[in-house]
C-alpha positions in Angstrom: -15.2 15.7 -8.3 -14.0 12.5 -8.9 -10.2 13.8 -9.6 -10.3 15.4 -6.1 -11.7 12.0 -4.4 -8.8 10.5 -6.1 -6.0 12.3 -5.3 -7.1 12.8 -1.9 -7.3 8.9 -1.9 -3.7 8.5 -2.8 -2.6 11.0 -0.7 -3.9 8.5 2.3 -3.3 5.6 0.8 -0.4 3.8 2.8 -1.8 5.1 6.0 -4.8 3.2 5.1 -2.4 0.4 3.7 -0.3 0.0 7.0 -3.5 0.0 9.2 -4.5 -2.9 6.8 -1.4 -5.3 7.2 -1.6 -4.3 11.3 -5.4 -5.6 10.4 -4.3 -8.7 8.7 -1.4 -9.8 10.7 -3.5 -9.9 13.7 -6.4 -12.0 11.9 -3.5 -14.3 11.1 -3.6 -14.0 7.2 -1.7 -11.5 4.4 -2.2 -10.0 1.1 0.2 -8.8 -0.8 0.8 -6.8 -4.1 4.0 -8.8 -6.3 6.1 -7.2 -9.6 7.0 -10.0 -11.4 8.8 -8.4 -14.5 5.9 -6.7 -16.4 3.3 -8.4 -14.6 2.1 -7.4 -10.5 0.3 -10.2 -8.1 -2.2 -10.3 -5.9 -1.7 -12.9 -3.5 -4.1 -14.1 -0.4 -1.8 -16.2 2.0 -3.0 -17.8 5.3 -1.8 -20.9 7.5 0.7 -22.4 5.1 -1.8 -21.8 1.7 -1.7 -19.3 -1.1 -4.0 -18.7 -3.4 -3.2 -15.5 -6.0 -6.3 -12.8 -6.9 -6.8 -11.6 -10.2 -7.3 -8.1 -10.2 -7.8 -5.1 -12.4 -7.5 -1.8 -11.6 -8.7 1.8 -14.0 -6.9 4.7 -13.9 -8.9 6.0 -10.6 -7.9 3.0 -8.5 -11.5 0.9 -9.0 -10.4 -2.7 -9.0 -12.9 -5.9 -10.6 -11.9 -8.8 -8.2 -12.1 -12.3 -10.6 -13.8 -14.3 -7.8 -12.9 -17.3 -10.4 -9.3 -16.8 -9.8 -8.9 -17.6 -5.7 -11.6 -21.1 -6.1 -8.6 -23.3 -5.7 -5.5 -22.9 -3.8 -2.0 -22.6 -5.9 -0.3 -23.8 -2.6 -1.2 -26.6 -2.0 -1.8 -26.7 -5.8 -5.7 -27.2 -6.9 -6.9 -28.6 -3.6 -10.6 -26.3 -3.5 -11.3 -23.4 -1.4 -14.2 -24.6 0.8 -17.5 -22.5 -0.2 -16.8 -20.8 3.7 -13.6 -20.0 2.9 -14.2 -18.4 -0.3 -17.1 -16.3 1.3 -14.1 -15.3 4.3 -11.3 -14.3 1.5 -13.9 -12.2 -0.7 -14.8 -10.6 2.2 -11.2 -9.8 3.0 -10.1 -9.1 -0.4 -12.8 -6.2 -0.4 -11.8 -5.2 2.6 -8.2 -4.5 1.3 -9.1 -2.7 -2.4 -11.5 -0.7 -0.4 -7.7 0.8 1.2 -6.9 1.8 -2.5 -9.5 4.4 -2.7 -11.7 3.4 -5.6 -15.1 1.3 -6.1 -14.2 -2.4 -5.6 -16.5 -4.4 -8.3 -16.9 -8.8 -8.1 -16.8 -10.2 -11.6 -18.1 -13.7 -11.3 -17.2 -15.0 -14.9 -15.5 -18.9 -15.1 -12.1 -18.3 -16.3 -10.5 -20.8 -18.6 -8.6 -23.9 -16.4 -5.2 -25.9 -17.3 -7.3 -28.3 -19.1 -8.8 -25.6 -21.7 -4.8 -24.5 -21.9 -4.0 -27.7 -22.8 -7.1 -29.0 -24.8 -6.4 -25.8 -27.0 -2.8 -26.4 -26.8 -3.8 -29.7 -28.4 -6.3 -28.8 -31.0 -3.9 -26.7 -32.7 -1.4 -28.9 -32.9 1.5 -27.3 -30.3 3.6 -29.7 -28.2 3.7 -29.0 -24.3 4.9 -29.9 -20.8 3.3 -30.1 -17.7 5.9 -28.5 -15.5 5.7 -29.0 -11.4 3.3 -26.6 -9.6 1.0 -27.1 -13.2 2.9 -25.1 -15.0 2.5 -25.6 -18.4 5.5 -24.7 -20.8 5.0 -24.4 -24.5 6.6 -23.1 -27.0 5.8 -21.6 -30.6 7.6 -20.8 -33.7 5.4 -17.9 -35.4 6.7 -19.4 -39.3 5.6 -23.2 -38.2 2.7 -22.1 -36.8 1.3 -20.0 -39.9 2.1 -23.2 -41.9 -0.5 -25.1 -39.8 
């Protein structure tokens, strides 16, 4: 049953998708899907800020929404999603998942910050950079690294 629910969702699936973006272009925001190499995106954009959605989807389209993951905006970098604001992108977020076709499940653990990153970065010894936008560049040799 649940292989006919799923290909009958995918058959449907960007006419449900295109009513979406018709949806969210008239509320005034956009989420988006990005490939970035090996790595795809969820991003939540609306009046000028961005925030990206981490996301995990099983082989029947259910996706777990890290709630973590869209607290603070990435644009403008780290300024906090007010508490009404988070309540209005979870909502949309669901909203848009629900278009794939499978269960759409909130997983509300605390994901690691910048400053675990970089306190771990630190404890085991590995120079970094803080990069603009907070990215943080590192690099590590595998042969010094077992020497440590």
């Amino acid at each position: 049953m649940k292989l006919i629910q799923f290909l009958k969702g995918v058959r449907n699936l960007n006419r449900r998708l295109e009513a979406e973006e018709r949806r969210q272009a008239n509320e005034g925001y956009r989420i988006w899907r990005e490939n970035a190499g090996p790595e795809t995106y969820t991003i939540y954009e609306e009046e000028g800020r961005a925030a990206d959605i981490l996301v995990q989807f099983n082989i029947w389209n259910d996706v777990i929404v890290f709630t973590d993951s869209f607290r603070k905006w990435n644009k403008p970098y780290g300024e906090e999603v007010s508490a009404l604001e988070f309540v209005k992108i979870k909502n949309r977020v669901a909203r848009y998942f629900d278009c794939w076709g499978g269960e759409v499940t909130f997983d509300e653990t605390v994901l690691p910050t910048d400053d675990d990153l970089k306190a771990d970065l630190e404890k085991a010894g590995i120079p970094y950079e803080e990069l603009e936008g907070g990215v943080i560049h590192y690099s590590v040799d595998i042969d010094e690294n077992r020497k440590r």
